[in-house]
C-alpha positions in Angstrom: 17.3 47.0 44.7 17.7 43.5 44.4 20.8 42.1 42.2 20.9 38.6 40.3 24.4 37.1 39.7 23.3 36.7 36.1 26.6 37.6 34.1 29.5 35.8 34.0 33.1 37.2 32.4 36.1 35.0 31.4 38.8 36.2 29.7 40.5 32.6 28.3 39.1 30.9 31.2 41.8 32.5 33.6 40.2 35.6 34.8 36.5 34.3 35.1 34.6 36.5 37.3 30.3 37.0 38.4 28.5 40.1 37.8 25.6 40.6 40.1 23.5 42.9 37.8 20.9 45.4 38.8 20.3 46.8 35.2 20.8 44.9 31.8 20.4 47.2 28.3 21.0 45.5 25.5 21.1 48.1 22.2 21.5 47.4 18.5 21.8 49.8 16.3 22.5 49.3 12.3 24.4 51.5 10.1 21.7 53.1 7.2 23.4 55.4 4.4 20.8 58.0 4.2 20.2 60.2 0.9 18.5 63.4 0.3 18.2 64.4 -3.7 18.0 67.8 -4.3 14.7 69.6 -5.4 14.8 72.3 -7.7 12.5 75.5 -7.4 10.4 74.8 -10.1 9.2 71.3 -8.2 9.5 73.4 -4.6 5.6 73.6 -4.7 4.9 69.8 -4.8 6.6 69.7 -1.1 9.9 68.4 0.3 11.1 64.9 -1.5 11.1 61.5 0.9 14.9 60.7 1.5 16.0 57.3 0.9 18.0 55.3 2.9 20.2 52.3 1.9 20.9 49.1 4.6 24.0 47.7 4.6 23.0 45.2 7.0 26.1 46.1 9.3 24.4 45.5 12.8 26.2 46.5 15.8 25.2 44.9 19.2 25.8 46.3 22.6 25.0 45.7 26.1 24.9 48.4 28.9 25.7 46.7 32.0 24.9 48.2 35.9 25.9 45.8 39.1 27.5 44.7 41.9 31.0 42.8 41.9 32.6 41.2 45.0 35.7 42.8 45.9 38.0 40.4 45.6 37.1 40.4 41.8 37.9 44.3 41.4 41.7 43.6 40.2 40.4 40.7 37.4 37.2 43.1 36.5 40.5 45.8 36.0 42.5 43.5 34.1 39.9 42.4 31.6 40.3 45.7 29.9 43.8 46.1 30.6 44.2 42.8 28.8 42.6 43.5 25.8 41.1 41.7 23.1 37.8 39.8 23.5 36.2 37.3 26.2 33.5 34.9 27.0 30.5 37.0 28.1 27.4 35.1 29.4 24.1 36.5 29.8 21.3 34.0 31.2 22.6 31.4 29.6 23.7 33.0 26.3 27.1 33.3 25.6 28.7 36.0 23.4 32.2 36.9 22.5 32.6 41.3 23.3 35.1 43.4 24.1 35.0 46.3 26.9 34.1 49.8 25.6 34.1 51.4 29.2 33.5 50.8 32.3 33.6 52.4 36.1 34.2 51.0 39.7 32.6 52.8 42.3 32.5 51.7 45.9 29.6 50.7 47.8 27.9 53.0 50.6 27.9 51.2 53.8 24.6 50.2 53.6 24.1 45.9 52.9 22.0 44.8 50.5 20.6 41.3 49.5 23.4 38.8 48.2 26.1 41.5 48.8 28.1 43.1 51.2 29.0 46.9 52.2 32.9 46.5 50.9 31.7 45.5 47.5 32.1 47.3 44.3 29.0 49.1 42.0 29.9 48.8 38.5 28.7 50.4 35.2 29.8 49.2 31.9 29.2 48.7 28.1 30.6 46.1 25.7 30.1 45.7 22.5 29.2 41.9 20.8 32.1 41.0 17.6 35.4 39.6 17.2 38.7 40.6 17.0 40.3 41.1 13.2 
């Protein structure tokens, strides 16, 4: 599996570290008030009624993020979401401002592959695109 160092992280352009992703998901999902109207048993014969839905245009953007990180950027991966609040995340040269949801650090088998070493660290994680209020 081949990994390209395609995301950058900075939090307040202290803490700015490279993400060498294997896997890149990006979700959005939007929040629909759906609405079912009762039948009654006289009209039970005419079938079931379509439901209607209303859009509220609330759209909710996330990215699921699999890769590689160098492990001497394990403690500023850490302290992003320790830190809190939002930072810079760049994406092939789209930026965004997101927050961590979750994320894991596993460490590497001993195996080497391209642009990475064996002591390296595979990550998993998901942030979400918005701002802080």
């Amino acid at each position: 599996m081949t990994a390209a160092k395609n995301i950058i992280l900075d939090k307040d352009g202290t803490n700015e570290l490279t993400v060498y992703t294997t896997t890149v998901e990006e979700l959005q999902s939007k929040n629909l008030i759906v609405i079912a109207f009762p039948q009654s048993k006289a009209n039970w014969a005419s079938g079931p009624k379509t439901v209607k839905h209303v859009d509220l245009l609330r759209i909710t953007q996330r990215f699921n993020i699999d890769g590689i990180i160098l492990s001497s950027d394990r403690e500023k991966f850490k302290n992003l979401m320790n830190q809190g609040g939002v930072f810079a995340f760049d994406y092939n040269g789209d930026s965004f401002t997101v927050n961590f949801e979750k994320f894991s650090i596993k460490q590497r088998p001993e195996d080497d592959t391209e642009n990475v070493q064996p002591d390296n660290y595979d990550v998993k994680f998901s942030v979400v695109v918005g701002e802080n209020i």
